[in-house]
N, C-alpha and C positions, 0 to 999 in steps of 0.2 A: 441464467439464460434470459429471465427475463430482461434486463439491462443491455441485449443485445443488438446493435445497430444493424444488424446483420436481415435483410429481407425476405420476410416467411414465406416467398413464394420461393425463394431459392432452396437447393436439395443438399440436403447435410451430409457429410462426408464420413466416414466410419470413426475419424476422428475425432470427430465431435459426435456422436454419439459415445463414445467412449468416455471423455471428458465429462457430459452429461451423468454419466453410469456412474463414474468416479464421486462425483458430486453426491450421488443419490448414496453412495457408499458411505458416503464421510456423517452425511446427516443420516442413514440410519446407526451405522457406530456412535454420532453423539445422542441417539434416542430420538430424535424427533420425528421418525417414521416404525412403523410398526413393520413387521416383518411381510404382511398380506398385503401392506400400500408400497411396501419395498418392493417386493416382488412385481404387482401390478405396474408402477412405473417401471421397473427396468422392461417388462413384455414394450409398453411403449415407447420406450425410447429405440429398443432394436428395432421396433417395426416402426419406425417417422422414417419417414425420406423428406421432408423438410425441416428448415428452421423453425414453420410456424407451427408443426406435428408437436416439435422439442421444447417448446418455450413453455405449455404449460405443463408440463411435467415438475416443473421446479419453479412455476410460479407464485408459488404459496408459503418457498422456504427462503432463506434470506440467503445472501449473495454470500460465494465463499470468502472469508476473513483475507486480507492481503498479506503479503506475505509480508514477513520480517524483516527481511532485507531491502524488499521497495519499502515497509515504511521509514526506513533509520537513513534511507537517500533523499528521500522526499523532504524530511525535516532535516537534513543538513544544508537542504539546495535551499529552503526557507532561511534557514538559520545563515548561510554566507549571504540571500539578498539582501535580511534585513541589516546584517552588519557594513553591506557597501552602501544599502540606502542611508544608513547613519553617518558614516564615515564620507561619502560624497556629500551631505548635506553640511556638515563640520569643515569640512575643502571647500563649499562653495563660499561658504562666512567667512572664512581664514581668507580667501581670497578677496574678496570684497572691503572686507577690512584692512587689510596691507594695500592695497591698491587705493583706497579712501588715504591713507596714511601716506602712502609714497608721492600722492599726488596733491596732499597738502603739505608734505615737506618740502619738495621741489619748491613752491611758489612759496613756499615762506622764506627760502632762502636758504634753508639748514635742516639738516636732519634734525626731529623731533623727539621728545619721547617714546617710544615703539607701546603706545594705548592698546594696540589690536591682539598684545599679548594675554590683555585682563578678560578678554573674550574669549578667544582659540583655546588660550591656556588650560582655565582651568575646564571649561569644556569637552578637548582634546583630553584632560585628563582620567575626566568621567566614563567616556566611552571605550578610553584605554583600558581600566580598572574592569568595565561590563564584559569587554572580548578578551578579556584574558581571564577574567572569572568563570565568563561561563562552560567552560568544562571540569572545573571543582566540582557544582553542582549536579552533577549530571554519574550517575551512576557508571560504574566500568562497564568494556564489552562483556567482561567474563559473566558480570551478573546478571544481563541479559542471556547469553547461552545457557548460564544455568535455569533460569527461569522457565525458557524452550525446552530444554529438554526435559525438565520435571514435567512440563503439558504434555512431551513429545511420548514421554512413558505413559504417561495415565491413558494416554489416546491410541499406543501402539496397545495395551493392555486392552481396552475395549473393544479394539480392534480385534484382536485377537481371539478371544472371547467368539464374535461373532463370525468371524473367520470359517471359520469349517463349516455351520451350517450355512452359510450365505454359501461356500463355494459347492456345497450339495446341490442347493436351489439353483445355484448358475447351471451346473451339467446339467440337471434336468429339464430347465429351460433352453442348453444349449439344443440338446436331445429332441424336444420336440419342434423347435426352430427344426433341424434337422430334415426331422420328417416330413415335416409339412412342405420343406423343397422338394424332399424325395418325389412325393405325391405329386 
């Protein structure tokens, strides 16, 4: 929340506190809150009616990890720029060289030696060799899901664990939330 561009005079929506909540949820399941500072943040985060009420609730824990799937798009959309910046830059030589070529064959009268191959060529061949290797190197989808979901256990497990007393403390604090509108 910290990270938020979002204006602390403006009033937070039930869904962003919930988000928040979730947040608090994840890091006391990974331990990094105790149960007394767990509890105290969530009282604050139902009771912020702002952004800037919510922002330090979670300013001291680190930003949730992204997810999996934006990052295996993110490094693909890296991974096709840097392949057309290589490959546009290997087109603009191949061009420039045949065009040097073409334009010194004409005026010599005859078609020449085709030189601009000893350039493109092996070149062109390099970067051939790099974009079709680089998915050898690169581990399957399947071992990445496997890897997820061995986290995905250990963290449902923890979760779990804290599950029922966290959902006691929730009704109890729903309960007194309650009241206090009652009143």
């Amino acid at each position: 929340m910290a990270d938020d561009p979002k204006s602390p005079q403006l009033r937070a929506s039930d869904a962003d506190r919930e988000r928040i909540a979730n947040e608090l949820r994840d890091h006391y399941a990974d331990g990094r809150l105790t149960m007394e500072e767990f509890d105290e943040r969530i009282e604050s985060v139902y009771k912020a009616k702002t952004y800037g009420e919510l922002a330090p609730v979670t300013a001291d824990l680190p930003a949730p990890p992204p997810d999996p799937a934006v990052q295996k798009v993110e490094a693909r959309r890296r991974r096709i720029a840097a392949l057309r910046a290589v490959w546009g830059s290997w087109a603009s030589v191949a061009l420039i060289c045949t065009v040097i070529w073409l334009l010194v064959s004409i005026s010599g009268g005859g078609f020449h030696y085709f030189w601009p191959g000893w350039v493109i060529g092996p070149w062109g061949a390099m970067i051939l060799a790099g974009t079709l290797g680089r998915g050898r190197n690169r581990t399957g989808p399947g071992d990445d899901r496997q890897q997820l979901h061995g986290q995905d256990q250990r963290r449902q497990a923890r979760l779990e664990q804290r599950r029922q007393h966290m959902e006691w403390r929730m009704q109890r604090f729903d309960e007194r939330r309650t009241r206090r509108h009652d009143h």
